[in-house]
N, C-alpha and C positions, 0 to 999 in steps of 0.2 A: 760575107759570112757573119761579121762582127753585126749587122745590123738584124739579122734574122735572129743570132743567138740572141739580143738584147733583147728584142720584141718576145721571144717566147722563156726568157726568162721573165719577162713582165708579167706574160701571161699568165706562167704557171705560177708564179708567185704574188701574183695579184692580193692585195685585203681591202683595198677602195671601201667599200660599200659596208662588208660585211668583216668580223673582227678576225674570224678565225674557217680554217676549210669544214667543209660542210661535210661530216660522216652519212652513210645510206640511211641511220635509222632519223638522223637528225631530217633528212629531206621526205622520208616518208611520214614522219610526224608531221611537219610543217604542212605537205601537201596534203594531208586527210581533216587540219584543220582548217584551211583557206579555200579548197575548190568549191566550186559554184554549184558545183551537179550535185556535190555531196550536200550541199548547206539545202538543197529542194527537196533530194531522198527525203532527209532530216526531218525538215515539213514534212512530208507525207508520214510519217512516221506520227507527229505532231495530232495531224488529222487524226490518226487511225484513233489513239488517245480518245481525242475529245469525242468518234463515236462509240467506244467501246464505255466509254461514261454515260453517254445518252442512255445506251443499249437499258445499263443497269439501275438508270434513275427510271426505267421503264417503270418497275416493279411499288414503285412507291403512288404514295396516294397524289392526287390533283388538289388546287384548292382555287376558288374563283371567287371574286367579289363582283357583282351587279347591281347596277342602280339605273334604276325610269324613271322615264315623266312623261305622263302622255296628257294629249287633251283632246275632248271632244268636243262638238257644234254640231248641233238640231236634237232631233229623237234621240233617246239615249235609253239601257235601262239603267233603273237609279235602284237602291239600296232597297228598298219595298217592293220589290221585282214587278213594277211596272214599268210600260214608256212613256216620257212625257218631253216634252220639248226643251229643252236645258242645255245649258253648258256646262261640263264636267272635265275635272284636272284630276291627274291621280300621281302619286310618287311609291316607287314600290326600291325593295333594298332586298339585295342575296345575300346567301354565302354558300357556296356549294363546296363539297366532296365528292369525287369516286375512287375508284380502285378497282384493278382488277382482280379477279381471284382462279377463274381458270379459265387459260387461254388453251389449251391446247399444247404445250410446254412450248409455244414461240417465244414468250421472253425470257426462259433461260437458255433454249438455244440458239436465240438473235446476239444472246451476250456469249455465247462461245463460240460462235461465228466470229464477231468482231475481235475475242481476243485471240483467235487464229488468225485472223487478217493481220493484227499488230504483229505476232511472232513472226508472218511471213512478210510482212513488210519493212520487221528490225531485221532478219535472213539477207534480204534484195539488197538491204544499205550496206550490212556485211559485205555483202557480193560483191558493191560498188567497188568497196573500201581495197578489195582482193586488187581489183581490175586498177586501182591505182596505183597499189600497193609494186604490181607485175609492170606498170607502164614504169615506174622511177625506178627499179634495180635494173631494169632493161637499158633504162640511160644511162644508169649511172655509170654500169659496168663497160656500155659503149663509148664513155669521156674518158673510164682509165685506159681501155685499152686503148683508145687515141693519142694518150699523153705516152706508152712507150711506142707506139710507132713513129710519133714525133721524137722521139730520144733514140730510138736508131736510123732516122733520115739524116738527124745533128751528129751520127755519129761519123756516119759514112758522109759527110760536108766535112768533117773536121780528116778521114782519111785522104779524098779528094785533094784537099787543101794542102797536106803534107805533101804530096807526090806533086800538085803544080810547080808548090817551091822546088822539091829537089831536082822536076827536069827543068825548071827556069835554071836553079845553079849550075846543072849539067850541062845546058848545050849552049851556055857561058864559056866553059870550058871545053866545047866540039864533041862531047860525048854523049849528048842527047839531038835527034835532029827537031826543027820546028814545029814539025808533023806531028810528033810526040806528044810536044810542048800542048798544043792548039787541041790535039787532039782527049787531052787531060782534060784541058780546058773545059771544054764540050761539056766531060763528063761531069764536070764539078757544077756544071751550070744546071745539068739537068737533075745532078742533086738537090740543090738547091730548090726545084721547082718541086720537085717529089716532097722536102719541107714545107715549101710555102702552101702546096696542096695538101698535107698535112696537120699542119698549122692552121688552115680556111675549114676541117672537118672538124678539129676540134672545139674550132668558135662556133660553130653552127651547131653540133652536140650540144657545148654546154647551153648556148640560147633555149634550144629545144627541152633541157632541162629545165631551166628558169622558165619558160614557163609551164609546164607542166606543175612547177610549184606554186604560180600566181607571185611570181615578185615582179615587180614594176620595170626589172630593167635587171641582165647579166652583171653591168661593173659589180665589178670587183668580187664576183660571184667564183667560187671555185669547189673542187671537191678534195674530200682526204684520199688518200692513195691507201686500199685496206692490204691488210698482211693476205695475200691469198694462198690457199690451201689447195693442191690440185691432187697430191698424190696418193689422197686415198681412192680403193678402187671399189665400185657398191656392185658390181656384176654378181658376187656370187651371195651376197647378201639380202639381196630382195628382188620381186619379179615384179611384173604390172598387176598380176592381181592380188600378190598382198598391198600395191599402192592403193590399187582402188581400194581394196576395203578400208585400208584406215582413211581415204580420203571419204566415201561413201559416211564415214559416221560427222566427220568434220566440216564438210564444206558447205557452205551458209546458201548455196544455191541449188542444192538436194533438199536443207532441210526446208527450206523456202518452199518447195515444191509439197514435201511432205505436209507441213501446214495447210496449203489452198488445198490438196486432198479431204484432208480432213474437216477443213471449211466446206467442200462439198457436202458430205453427210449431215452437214448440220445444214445446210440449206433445204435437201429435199427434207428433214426433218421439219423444216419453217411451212418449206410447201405443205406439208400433210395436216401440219396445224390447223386449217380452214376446213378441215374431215370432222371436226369434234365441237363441240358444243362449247360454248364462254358464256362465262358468269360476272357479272360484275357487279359490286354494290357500290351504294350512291346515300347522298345525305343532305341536307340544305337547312340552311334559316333563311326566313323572311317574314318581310312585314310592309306595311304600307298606309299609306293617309292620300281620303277620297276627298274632293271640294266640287259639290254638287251647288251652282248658280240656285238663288230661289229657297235656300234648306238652311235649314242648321244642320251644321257638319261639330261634330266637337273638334278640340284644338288637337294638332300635331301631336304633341307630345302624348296624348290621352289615346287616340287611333292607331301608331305607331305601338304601341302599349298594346292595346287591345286585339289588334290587327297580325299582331306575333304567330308566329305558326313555326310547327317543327316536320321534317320528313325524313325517313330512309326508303331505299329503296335496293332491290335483289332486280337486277336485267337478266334473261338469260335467253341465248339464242341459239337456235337448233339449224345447222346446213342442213337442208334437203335437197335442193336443185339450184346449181348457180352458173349451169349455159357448160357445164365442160370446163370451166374454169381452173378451178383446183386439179383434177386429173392431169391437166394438158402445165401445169405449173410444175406439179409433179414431174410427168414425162421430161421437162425439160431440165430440171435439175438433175436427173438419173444423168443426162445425156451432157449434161455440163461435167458431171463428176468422171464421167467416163474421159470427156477430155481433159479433163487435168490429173486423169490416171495416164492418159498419152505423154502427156507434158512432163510429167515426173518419171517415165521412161524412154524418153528423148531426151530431158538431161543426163542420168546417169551414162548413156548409150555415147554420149556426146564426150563426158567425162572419162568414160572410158576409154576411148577413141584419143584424147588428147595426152592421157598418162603414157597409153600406148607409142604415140608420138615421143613424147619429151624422152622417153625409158631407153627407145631406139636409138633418137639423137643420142643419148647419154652414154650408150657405148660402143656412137661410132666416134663421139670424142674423145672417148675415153683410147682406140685405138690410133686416132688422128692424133693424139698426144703423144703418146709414146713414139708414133713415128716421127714425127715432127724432132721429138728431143733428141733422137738418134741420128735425124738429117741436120739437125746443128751442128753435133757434135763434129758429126763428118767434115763439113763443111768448113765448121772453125776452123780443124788441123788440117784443110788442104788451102785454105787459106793462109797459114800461119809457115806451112809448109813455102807456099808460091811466093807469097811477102821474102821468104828467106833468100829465093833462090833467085828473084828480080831485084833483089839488092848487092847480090853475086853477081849479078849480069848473065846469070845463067834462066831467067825469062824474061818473055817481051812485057811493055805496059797492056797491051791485049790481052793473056794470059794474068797477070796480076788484077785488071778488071773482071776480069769474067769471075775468076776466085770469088774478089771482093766481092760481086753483085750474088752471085750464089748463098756467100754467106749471110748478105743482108738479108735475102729470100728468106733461106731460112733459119733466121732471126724474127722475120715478121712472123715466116708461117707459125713455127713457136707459141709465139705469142697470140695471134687469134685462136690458135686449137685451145690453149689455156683459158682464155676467157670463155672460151665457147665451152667448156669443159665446165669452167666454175659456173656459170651460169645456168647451163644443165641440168648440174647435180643440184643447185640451189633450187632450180623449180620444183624437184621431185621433193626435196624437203617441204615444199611450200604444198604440196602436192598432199604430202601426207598432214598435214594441220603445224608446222613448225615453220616461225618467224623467216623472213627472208632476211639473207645475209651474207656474208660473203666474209 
């Protein structure tokens, strides 16, 4: 016994590594800045950025610098617009502009497209961040309630242990037989392994939490033990569909959904764009110097001069027939939007579907509590009762086990109903847009 109680005092008191016990909010912090998935979301997030900036540098003007050099060999025409057999060099210099001026409204709604695609892709990381958020109070609350089922496996080792001595002193003096003795014995052993099975979930628990948080290793890893709250009761206070509605305005993977909806319309908006006529205007300088073999050519600098020229110009281009193209673009963006009008009612449907869940667990724990606390209670005082009357001699050590084991029963069951309780109510908070916590 002295060496189990040592080990899991070690355990639970552990600071190795870390200075002090790790509260829920401190491990859901820590976890939403170190995961991996999240640091890619992120990026993508990153991405969306840098095209929702393209999208809007659409709208501005181009600007391009060009420069040649050509040469020719044999026939040529030369500057006196005949041919004559020569060799010619020429160097010519740009500068151009365009811009567009009417596209068909594609680049303002290519640019709220993408910053739809960014809301619903800062939503999706939200959503991550939910799903992590739900993975660490789910452990967390799974290592407390391990550390009291370890503290009533040590309790009933530390009852065990009492009653070995007293029939060891007893059939010292002929009033316990060995049978008794051995037969304690047994029990106390198998205490002990209900600990050390105890004891093997809770290290496994917390690893599982460590990493879910990305720390390199549990030593010394441990958590705070929160005040918990069980006894209020939310039965007559909310139903599943006031959850869902206030979940319906808050949770980042409805509005997720509502965004790519709305990127829909602006896509077959993009598609129809090619229905309509685009204007572009355009601009340029240039100039150039010719070296005709055989000629006087004037110098560089003088032809370059002279050679100067300026241009604008208006493009404008009319669809008339482009194979079904645009229509069939069209058509398919209708049908894209339709499916992410499916998708946004397959989440809600889904959401619903899980409020509905948690709502129902939450009051059957809520009833599984209250029973549980009434089979304790019971239990203690027949316990407390049988203790009294096997130290009278008036029961056997069979009867005082059987007590004991009922009471530990339920002592554990107890305690799972409470956690499963706390944990419950806690989603349905989380459920409606409020911080997990316990």
């Amino acid at each position: 016994m002295k060496s189990i109680a040592l080990s899991v005092l070690m355990l639970l008191g552990a600071t190795g590594t870390f200075a002090e016990d790790w509260t829920l909010k401190q491990c859901i912090d820590h976890a939403l800045e170190h995961n991996i998935s999240l640091k890619q979301r992120e990026n993508e997030c990153r991405k969306e950025k840098i095209q929702l900036s393209t999208a809007r540098s659409a709208q501005l003007p181009d600007l391009n610098v060009g420069a040649s050099q050509d040469f020719s060999f044999g026939r040529s025409l030369g500057m006196d617009n005949t041919y004559s057999k020569r060799n010619t060099s020429s160097t010519g210099f740009s500068l151009n502009t365009s811009m567009p001026i009417l596209t068909g409204n594609r680049i303002p709604n290519t640019i709220m497209l993408h910053q739809l695609n960014l809301e619903a892709t800062r939503a999706e990381l939200e959503k991550a961040r939910n799903d992590i958020r739900m993975q660490i109070a789910q452990q967390y609350i799974q290592i407390v309630y391990d550390k009291e089922i370890l503290a009533v496996a040590l309790r009933q080792i530390a009852i065990d242990s009492m009653q070995c001595a007293r029939l060891t002193e007893m059939e010292k003096h002929g009033k316990a037989t060995l049978t008794d003795v051995l037969q304690q014995q047994s029990t106390m052993a198998q205490s002990r392994l209900t600990a050390t099975q105890a004891e093997n979930s809770y290290r496994l628990d917390l690893l599982a939490l460590s990493q879910l948080l990305e720390l390199p290793s549990p030593d010394g890893f441990s958590i705070a033990t929160p005040a918990l709250n069980s006894d209020q009761s939310i039965i007559t206070a909310i139903n599943p569909e006031l959850i869902f509605s206030e979940a319906v305005a808050v949770k980042p993977e409805v509005a997720a959904n509502v965004s790519r909806l709305k990127a829909a319309d602006k896509s077959i908006l993009i598609a129809k764009a090619d229905l309509y006529p685009t204007l572009s205007f355009g601009a340029g300088l240039g100039t150039n110097y010719y070296n005709s073999s055989g000629m006087d050519n004037d110098g560089f600098s003088s032809q370059m001069k002279n050679n100067f020229s300026q241009s604008i110009r208006f493009s404008l281009n009319v669809p008339i027939f482009n194979r079904f193209s645009t229509r069939n673009n069209i058509r398919a963006a209708r049908i894209e939007k339709e499916n992410q009008q499916l998708a946004l009612d397959n989440v809600k449907k889904t959401l619903y579907k899980e409020i509905q869940q948690v709502y129902y667990n939450t009051v059957a724990a809520e009833a599984k509590y209250e029973r549980s606390k009434q089979a304790q209670v019971t239990s203690q005082a027949a316990f407390n009762l049988t203790q009294a009357k096997y130290e009278n001699g008036k029961a056997t050590i069979t009867e005082f086990n059987e007590a004991k084991n009922n009471m530990m029963k339920a002592d554990s069951d107890l305690i799972q109903a409470r956690y499963e309780l706390v944990f419950q109510k806690a989603l349905i908070d989380f459920y409606r847009g409020r911080d997990l916590n316990f």
